[in-house]
N, CA, C and O atoms as a Maestro MAE file, in Angstrom:
{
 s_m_m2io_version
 :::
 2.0.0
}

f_m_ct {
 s_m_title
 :::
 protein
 m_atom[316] {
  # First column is atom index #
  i_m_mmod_type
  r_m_x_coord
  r_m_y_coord
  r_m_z_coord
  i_m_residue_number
  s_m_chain_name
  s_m_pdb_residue_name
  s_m_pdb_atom_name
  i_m_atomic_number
  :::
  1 25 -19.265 41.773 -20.377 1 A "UNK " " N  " 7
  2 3 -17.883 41.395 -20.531 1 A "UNK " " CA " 6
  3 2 -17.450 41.683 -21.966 1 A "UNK " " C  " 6
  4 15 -18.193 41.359 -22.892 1 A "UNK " " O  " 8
  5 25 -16.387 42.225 -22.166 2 A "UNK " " N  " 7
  6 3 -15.767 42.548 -23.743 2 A "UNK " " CA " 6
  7 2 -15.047 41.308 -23.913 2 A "UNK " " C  " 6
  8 15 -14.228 40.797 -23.149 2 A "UNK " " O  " 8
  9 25 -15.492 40.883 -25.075 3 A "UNK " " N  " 7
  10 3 -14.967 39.767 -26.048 3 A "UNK " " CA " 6
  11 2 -13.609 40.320 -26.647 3 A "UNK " " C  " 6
  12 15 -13.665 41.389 -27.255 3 A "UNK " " O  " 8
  13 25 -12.503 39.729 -26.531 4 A "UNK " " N  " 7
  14 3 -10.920 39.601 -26.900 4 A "UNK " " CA " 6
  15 2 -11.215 39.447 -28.136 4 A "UNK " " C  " 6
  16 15 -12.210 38.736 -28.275 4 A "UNK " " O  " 8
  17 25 -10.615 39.942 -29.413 5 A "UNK " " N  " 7
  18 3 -10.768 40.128 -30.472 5 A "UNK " " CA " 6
  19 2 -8.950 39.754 -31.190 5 A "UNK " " C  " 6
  20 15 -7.968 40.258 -30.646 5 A "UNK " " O  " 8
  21 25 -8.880 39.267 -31.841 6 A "UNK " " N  " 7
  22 3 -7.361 38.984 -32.904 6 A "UNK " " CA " 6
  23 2 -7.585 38.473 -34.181 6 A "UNK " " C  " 6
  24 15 -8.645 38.004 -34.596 6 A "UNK " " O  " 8
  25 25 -6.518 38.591 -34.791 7 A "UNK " " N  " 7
  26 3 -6.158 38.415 -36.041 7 A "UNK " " CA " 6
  27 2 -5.691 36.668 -36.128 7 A "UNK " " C  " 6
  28 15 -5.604 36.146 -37.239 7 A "UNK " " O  " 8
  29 25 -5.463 36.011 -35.103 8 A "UNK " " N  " 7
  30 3 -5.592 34.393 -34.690 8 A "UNK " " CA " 6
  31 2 -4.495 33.904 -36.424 8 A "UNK " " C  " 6
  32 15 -4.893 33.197 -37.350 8 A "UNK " " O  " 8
  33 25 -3.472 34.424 -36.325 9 A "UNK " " N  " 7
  34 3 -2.519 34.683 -37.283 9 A "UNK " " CA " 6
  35 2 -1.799 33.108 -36.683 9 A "UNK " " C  " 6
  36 15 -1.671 33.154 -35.460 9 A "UNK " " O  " 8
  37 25 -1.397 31.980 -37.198 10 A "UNK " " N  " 7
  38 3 -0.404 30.936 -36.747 10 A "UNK " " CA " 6
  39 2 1.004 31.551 -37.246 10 A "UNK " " C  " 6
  40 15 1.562 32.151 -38.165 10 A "UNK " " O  " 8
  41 25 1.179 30.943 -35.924 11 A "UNK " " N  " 7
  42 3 2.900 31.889 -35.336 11 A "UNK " " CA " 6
  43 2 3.510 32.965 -35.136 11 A "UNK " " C  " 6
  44 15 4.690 33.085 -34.808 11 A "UNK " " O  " 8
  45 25 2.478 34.067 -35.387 12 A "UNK " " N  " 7
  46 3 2.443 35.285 -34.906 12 A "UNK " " CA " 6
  47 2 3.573 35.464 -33.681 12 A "UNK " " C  " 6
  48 15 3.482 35.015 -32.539 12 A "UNK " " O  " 8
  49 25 4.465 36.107 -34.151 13 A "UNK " " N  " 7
  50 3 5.839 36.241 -32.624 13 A "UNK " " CA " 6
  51 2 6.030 37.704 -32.745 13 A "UNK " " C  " 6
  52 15 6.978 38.205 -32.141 13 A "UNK " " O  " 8
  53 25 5.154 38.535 -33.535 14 A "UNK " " N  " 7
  54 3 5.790 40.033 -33.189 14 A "UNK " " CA " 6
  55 2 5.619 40.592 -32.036 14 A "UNK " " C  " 6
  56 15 6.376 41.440 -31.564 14 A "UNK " " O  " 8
  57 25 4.274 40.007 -31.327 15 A "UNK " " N  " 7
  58 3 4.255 41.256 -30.182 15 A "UNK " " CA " 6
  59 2 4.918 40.522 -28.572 15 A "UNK " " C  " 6
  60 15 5.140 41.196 -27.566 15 A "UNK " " O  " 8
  61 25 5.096 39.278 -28.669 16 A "UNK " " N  " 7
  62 3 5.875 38.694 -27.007 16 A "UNK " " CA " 6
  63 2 6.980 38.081 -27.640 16 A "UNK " " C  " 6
  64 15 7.767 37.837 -26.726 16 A "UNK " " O  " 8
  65 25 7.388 37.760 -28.545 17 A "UNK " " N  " 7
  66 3 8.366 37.248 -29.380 17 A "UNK " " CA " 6
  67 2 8.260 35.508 -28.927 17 A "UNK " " C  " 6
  68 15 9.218 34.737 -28.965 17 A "UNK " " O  " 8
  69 25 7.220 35.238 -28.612 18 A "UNK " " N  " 7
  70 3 6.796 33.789 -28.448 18 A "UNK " " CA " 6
  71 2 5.443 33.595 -29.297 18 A "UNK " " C  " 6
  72 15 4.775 34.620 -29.426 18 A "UNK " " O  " 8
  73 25 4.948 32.421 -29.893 19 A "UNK " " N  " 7
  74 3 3.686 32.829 -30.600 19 A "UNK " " CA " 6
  75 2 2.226 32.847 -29.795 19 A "UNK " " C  " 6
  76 15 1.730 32.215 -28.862 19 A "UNK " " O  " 8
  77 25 1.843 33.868 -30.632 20 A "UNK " " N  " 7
  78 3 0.624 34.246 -29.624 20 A "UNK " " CA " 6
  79 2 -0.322 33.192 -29.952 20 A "UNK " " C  " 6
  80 15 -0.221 32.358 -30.851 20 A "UNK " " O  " 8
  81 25 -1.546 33.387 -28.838 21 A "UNK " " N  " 7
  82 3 -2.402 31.897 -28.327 21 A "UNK " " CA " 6
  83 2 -3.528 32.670 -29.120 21 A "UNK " " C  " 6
  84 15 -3.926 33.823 -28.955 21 A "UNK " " O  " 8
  85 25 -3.905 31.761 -29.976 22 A "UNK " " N  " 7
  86 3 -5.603 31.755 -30.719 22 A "UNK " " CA " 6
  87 2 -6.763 32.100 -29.703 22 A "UNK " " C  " 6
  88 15 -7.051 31.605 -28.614 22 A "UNK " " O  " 8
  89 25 -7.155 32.811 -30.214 23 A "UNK " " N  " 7
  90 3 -8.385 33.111 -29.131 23 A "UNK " " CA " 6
  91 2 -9.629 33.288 -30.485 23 A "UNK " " C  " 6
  92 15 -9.672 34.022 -31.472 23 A "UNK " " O  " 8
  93 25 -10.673 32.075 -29.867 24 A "UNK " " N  " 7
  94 3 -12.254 32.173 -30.165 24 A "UNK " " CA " 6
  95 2 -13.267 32.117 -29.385 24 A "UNK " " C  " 6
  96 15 -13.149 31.424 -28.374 24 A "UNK " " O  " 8
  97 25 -14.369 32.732 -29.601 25 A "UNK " " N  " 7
  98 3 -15.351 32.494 -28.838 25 A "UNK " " CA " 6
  99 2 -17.038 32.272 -29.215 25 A "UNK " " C  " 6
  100 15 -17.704 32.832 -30.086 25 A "UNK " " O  " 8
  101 25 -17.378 31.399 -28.370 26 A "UNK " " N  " 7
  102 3 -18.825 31.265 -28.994 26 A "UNK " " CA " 6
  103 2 -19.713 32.091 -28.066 26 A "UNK " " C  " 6
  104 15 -19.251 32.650 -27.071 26 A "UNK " " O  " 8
  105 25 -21.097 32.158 -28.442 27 A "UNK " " N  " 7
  106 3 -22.309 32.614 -27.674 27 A "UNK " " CA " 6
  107 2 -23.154 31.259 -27.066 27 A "UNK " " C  " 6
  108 15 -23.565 30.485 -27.930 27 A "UNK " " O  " 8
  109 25 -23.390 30.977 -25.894 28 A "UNK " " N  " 7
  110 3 -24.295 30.005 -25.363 28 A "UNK " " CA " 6
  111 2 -25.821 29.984 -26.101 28 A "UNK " " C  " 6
  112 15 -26.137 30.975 -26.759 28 A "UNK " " O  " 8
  113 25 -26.346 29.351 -26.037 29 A "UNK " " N  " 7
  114 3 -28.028 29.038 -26.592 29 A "UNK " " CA " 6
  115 2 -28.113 27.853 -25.813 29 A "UNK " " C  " 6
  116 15 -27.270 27.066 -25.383 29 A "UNK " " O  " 8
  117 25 -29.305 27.928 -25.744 30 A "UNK " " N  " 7
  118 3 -30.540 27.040 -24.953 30 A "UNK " " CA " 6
  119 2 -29.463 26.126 -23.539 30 A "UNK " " C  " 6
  120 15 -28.943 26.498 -22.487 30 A "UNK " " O  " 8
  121 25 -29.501 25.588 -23.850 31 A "UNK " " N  " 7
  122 3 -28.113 24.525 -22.676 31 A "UNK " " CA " 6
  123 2 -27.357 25.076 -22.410 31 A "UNK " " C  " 6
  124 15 -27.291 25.466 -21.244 31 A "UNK " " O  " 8
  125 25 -26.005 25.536 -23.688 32 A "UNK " " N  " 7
  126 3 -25.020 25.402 -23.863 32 A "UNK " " CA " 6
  127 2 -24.385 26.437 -22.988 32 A "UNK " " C  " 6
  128 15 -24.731 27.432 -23.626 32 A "UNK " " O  " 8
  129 25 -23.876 26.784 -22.238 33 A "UNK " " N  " 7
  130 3 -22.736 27.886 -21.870 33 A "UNK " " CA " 6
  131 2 -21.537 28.411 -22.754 33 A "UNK " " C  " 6
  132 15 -20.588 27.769 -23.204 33 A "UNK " " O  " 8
  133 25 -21.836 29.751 -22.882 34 A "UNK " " N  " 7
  134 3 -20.544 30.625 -23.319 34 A "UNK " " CA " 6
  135 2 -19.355 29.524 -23.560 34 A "UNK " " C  " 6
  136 15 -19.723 28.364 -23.375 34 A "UNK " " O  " 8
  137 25 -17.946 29.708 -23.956 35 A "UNK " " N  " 7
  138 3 -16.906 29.734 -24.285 35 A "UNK " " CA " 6
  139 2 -16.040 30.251 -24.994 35 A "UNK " " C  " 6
  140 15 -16.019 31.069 -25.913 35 A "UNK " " O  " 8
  141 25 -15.165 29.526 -24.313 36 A "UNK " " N  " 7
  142 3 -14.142 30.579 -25.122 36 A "UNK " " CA " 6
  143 2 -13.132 29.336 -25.418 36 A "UNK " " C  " 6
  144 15 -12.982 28.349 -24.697 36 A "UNK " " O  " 8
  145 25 -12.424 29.641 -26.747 37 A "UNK " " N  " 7
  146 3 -11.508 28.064 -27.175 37 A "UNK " " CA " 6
  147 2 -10.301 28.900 -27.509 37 A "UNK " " C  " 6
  148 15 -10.309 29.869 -28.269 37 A "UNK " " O  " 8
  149 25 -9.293 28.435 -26.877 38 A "UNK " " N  " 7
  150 3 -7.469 29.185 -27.226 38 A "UNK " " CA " 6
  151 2 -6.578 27.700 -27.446 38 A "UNK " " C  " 6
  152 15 -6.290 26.657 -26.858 38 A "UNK " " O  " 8
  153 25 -6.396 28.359 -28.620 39 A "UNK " " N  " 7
  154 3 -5.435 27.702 -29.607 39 A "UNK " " CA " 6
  155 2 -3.487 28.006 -29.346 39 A "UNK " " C  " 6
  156 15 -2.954 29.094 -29.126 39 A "UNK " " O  " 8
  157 25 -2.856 26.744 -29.463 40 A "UNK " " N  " 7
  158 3 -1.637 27.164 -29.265 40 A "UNK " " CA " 6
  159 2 -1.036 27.438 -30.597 40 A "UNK " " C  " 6
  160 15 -1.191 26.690 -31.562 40 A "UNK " " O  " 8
  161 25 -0.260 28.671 -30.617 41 A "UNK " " N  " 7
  162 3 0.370 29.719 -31.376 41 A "UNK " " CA " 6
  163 2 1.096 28.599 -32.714 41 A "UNK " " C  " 6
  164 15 1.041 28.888 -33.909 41 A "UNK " " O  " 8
  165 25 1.606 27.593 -32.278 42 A "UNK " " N  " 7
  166 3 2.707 27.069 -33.148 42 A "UNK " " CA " 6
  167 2 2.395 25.383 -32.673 42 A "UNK " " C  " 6
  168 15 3.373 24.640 -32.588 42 A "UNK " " O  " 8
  169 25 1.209 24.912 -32.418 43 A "UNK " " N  " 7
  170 3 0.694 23.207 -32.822 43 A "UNK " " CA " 6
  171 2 -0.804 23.418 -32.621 43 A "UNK " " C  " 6
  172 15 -1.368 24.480 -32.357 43 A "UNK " " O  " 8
  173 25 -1.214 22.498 -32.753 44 A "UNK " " N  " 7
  174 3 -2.920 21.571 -32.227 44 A "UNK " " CA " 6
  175 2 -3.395 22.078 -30.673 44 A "UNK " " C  " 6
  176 15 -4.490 22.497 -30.299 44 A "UNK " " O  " 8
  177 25 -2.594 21.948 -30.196 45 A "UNK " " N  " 7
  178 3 -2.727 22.098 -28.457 45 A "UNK " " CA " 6
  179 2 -4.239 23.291 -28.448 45 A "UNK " " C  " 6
  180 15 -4.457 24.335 -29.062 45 A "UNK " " O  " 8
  181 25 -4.690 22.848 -27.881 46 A "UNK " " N  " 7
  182 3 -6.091 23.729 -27.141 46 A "UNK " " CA " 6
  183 2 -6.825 23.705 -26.072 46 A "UNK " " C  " 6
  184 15 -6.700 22.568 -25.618 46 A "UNK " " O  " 8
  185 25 -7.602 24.381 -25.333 47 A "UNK " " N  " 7
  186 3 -8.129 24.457 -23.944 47 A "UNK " " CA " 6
  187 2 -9.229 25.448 -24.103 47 A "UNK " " C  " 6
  188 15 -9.164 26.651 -24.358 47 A "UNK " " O  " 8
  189 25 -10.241 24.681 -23.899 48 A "UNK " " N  " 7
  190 3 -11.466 25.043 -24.026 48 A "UNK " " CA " 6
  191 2 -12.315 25.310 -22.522 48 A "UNK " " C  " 6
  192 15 -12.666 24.447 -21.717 48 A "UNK " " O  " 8
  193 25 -12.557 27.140 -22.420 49 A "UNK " " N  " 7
  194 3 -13.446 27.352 -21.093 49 A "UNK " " CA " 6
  195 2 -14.889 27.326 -21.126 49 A "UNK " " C  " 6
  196 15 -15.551 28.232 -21.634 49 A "UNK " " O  " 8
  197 25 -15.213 26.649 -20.774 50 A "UNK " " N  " 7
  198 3 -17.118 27.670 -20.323 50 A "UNK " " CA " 6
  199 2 -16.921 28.122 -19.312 50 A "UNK " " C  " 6
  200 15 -16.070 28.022 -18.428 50 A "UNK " " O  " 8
  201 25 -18.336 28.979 -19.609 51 A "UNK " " N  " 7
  202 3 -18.158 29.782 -17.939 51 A "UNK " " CA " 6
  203 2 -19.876 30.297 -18.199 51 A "UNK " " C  " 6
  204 15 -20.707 30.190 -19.101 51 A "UNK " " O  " 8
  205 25 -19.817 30.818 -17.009 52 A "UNK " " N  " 7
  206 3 -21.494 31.759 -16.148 52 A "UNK " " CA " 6
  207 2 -21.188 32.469 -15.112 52 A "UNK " " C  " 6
  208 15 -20.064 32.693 -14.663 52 A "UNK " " O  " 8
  209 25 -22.278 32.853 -14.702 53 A "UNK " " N  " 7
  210 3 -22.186 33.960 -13.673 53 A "UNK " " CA " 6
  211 2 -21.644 33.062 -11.986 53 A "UNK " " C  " 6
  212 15 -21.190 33.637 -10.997 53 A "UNK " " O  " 8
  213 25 -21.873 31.668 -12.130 54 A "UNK " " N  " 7
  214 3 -21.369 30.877 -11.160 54 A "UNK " " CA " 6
  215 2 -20.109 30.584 -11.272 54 A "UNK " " C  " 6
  216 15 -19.386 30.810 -10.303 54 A "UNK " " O  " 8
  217 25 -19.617 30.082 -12.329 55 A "UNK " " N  " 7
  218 3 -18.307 29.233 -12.363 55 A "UNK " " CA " 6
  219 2 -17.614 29.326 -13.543 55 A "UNK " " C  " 6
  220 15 -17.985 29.818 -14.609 55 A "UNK " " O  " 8
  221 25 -16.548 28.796 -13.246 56 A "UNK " " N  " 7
  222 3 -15.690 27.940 -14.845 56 A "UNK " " CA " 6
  223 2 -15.658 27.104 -14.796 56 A "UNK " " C  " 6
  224 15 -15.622 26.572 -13.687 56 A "UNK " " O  " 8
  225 25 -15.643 26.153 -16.270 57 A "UNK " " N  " 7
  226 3 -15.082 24.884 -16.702 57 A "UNK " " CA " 6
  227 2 -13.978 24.739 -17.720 57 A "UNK " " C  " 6
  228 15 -14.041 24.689 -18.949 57 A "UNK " " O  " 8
  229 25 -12.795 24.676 -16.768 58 A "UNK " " N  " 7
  230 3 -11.356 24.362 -17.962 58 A "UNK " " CA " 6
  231 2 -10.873 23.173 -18.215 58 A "UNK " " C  " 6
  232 15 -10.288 22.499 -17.367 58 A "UNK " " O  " 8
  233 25 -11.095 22.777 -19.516 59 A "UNK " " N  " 7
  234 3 -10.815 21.566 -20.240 59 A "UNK " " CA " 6
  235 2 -11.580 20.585 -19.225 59 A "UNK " " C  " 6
  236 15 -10.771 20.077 -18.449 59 A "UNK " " O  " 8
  237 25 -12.529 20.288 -19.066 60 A "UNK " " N  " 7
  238 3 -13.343 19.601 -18.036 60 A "UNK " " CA " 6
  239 2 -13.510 19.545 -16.527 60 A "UNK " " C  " 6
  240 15 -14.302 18.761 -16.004 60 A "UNK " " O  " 8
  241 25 -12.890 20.233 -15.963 61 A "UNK " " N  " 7
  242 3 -12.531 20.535 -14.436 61 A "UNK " " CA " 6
  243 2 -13.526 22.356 -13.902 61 A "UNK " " C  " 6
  244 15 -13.321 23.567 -13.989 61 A "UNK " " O  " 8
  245 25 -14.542 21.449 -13.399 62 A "UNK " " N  " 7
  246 3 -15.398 22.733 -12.860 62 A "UNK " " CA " 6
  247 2 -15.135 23.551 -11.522 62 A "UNK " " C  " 6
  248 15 -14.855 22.966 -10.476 62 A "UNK " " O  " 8
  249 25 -15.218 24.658 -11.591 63 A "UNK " " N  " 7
  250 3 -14.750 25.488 -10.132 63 A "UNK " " CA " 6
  251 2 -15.226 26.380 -9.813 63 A "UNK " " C  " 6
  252 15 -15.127 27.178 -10.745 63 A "UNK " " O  " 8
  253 25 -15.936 26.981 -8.696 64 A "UNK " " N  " 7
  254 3 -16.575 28.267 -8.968 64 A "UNK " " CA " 6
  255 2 -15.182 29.416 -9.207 64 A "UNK " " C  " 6
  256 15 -14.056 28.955 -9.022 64 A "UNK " " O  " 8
  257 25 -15.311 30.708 -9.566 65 A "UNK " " N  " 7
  258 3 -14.593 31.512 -10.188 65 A "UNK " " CA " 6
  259 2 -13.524 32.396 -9.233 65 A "UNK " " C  " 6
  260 15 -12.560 33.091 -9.556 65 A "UNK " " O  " 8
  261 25 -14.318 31.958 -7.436 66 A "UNK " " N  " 7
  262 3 -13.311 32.564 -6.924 66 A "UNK " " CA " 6
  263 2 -12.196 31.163 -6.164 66 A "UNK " " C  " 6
  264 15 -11.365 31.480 -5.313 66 A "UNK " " O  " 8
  265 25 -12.322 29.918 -6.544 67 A "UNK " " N  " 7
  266 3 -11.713 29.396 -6.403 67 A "UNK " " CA " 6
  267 2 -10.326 29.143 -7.927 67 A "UNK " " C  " 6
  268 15 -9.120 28.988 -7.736 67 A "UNK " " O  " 8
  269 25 -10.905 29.174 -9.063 68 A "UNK " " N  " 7
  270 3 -9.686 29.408 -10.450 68 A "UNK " " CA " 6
  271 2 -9.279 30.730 -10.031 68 A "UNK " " C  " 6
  272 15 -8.122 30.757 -10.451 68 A "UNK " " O  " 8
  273 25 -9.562 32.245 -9.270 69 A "UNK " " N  " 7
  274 3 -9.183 33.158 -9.275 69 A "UNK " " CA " 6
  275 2 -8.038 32.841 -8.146 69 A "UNK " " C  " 6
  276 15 -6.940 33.307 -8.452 69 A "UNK " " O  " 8
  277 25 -8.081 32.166 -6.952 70 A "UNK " " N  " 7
  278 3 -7.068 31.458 -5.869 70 A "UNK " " CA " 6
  279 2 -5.846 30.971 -6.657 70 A "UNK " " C  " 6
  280 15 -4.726 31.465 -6.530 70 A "UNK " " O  " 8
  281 25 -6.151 29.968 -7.476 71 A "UNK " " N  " 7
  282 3 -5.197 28.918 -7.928 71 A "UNK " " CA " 6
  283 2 -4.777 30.367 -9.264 71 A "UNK " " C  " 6
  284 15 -3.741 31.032 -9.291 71 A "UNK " " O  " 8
  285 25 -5.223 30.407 -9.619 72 A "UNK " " N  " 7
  286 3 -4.449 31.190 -11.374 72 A "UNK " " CA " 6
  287 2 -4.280 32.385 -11.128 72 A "UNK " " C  " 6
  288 15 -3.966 32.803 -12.242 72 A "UNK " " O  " 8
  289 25 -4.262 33.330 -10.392 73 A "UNK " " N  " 7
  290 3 -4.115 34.431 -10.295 73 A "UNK " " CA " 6
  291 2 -1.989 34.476 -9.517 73 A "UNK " " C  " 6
  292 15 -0.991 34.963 -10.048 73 A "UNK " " O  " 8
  293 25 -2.104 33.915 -8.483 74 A "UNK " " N  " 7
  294 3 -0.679 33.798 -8.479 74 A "UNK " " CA " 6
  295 2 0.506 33.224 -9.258 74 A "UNK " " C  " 6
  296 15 1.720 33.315 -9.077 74 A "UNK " " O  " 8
  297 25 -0.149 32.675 -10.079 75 A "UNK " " N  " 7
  298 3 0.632 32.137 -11.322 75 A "UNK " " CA " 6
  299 2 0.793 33.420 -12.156 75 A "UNK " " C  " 6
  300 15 1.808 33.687 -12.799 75 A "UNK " " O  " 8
  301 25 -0.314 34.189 -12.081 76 A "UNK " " N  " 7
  302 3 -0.096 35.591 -13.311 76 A "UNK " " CA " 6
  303 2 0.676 36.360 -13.069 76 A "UNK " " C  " 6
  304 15 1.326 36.809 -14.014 76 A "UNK " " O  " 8
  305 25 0.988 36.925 -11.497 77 A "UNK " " N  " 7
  306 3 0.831 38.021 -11.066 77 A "UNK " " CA " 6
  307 2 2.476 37.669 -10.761 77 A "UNK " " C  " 6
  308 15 3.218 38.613 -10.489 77 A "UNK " " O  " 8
  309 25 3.018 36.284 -10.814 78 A "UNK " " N  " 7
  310 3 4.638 35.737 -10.661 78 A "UNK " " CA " 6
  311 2 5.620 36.146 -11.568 78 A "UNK " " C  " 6
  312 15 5.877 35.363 -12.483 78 A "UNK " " O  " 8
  313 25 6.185 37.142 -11.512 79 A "UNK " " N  " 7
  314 3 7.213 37.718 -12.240 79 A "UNK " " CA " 6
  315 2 8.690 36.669 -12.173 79 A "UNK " " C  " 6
  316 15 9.717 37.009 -12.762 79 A "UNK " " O  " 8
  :::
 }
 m_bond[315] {
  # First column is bond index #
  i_m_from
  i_m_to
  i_m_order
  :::
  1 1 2 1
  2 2 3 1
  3 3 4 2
  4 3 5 1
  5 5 6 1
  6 6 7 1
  7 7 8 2
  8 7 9 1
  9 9 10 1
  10 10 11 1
  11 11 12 2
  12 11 13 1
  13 13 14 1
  14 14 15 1
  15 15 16 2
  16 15 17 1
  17 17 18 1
  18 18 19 1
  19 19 20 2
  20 19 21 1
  21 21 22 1
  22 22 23 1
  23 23 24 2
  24 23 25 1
  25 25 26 1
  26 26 27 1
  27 27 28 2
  28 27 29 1
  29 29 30 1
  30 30 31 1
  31 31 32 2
  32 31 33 1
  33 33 34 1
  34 34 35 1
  35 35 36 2
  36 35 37 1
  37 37 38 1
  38 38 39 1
  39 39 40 2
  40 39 41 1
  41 41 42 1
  42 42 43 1
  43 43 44 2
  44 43 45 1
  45 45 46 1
  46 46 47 1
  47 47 48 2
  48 47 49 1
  49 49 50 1
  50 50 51 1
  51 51 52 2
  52 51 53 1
  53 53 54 1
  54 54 55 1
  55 55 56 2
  56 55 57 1
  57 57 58 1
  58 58 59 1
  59 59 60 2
  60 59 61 1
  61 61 62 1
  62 62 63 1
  63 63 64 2
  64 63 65 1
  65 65 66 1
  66 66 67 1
  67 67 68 2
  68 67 69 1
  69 69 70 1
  70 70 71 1
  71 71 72 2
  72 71 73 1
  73 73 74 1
  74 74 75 1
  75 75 76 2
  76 75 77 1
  77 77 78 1
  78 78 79 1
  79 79 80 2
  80 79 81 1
  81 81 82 1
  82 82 83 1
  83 83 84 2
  84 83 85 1
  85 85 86 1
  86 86 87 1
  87 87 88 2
  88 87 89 1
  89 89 90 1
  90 90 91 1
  91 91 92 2
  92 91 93 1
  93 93 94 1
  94 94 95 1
  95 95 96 2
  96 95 97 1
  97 97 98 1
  98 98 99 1
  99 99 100 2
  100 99 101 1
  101 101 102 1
  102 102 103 1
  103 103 104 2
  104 103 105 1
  105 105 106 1
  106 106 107 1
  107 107 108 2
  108 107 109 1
  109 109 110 1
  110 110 111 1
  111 111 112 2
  112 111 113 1
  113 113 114 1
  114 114 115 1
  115 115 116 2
  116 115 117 1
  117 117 118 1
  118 118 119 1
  119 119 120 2
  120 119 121 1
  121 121 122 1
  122 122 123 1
  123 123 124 2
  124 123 125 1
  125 125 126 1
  126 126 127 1
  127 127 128 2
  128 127 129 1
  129 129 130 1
  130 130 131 1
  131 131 132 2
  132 131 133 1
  133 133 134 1
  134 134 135 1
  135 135 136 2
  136 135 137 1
  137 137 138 1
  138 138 139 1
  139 139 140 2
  140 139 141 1
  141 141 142 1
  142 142 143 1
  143 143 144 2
  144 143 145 1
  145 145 146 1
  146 146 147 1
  147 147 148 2
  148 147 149 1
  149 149 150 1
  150 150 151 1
  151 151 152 2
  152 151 153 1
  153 153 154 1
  154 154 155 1
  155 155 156 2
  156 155 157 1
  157 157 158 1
  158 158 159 1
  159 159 160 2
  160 159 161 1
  161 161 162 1
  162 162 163 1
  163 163 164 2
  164 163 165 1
  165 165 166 1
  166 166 167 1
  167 167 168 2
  168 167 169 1
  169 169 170 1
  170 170 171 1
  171 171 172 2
  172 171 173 1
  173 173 174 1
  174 174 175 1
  175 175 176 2
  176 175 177 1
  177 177 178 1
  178 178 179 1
  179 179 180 2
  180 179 181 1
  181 181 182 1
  182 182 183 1
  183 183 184 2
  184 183 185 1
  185 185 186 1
  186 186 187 1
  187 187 188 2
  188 187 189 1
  189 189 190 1
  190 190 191 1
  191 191 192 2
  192 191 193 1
  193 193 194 1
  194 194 195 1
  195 195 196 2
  196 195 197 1
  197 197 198 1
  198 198 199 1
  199 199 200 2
  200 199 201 1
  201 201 202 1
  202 202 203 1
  203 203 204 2
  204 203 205 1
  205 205 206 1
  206 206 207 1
  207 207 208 2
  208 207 209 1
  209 209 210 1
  210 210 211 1
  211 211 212 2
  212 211 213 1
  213 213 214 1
  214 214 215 1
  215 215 216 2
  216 215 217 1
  217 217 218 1
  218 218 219 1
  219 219 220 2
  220 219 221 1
  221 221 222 1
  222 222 223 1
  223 223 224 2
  224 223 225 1
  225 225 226 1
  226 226 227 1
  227 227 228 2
  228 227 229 1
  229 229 230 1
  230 230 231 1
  231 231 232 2
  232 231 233 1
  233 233 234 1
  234 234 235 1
  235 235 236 2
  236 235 237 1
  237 237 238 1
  238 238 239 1
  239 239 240 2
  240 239 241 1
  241 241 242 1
  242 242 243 1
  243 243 244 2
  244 243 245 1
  245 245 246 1
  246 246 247 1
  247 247 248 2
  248 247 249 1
  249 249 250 1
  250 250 251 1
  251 251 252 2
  252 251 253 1
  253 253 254 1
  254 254 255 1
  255 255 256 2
  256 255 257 1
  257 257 258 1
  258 258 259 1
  259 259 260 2
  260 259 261 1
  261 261 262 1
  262 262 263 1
  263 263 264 2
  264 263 265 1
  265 265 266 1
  266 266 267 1
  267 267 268 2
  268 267 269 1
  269 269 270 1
  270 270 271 1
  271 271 272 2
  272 271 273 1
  273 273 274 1
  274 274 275 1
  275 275 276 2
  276 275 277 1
  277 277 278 1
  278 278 279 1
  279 279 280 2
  280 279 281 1
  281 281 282 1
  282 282 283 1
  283 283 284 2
  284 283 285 1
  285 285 286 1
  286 286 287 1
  287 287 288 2
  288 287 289 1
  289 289 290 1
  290 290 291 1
  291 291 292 2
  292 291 293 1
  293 293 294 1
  294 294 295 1
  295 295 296 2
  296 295 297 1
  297 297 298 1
  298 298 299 1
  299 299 300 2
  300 299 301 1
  301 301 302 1
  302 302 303 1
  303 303 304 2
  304 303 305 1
  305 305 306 1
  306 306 307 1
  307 307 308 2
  308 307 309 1
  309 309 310 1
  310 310 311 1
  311 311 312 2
  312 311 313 1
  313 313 314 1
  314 314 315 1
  315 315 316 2
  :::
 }
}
């Protein structure tokens, strides 16, 4: 999987003219599972995923991946 890469600039509005969302990520060791932590553009606000080859966990709510792909994918794809 390619890791999302930015400049995680606060309030950054040049490229959607809304501010763009912080994106970090860690590497799992021993226990821990992957994540990924996104920051809101313009406060505190954050939402933190893990994930594996089974599932996700967003902000504490576990699912396997083709059930978050059910629920969040028609939200994306809603023009």
């Amino acid at each position: 999987m390619k890791i999302l890469k930015r400049k995680n600039k606060f309030y950054d509005t040049k490229r959607f003219g809304q501010p763009q969302i912080r994106i970090y990520h860690k590497k799992g060791s021993g226990k821990k599972m992957p994540r990924y932590l996104l920051k809101c553009g313009c406060c505190d606000g954050k939402l933190e995923i893990y994930y594996d080859d089974d599932g996700l966990e967003i902000n504490g709510v576990n699912g396997s991946i083709e059930d978050w792909r059910e629920i969040l994918l028609p939200l994306l794809m809603h023009r």
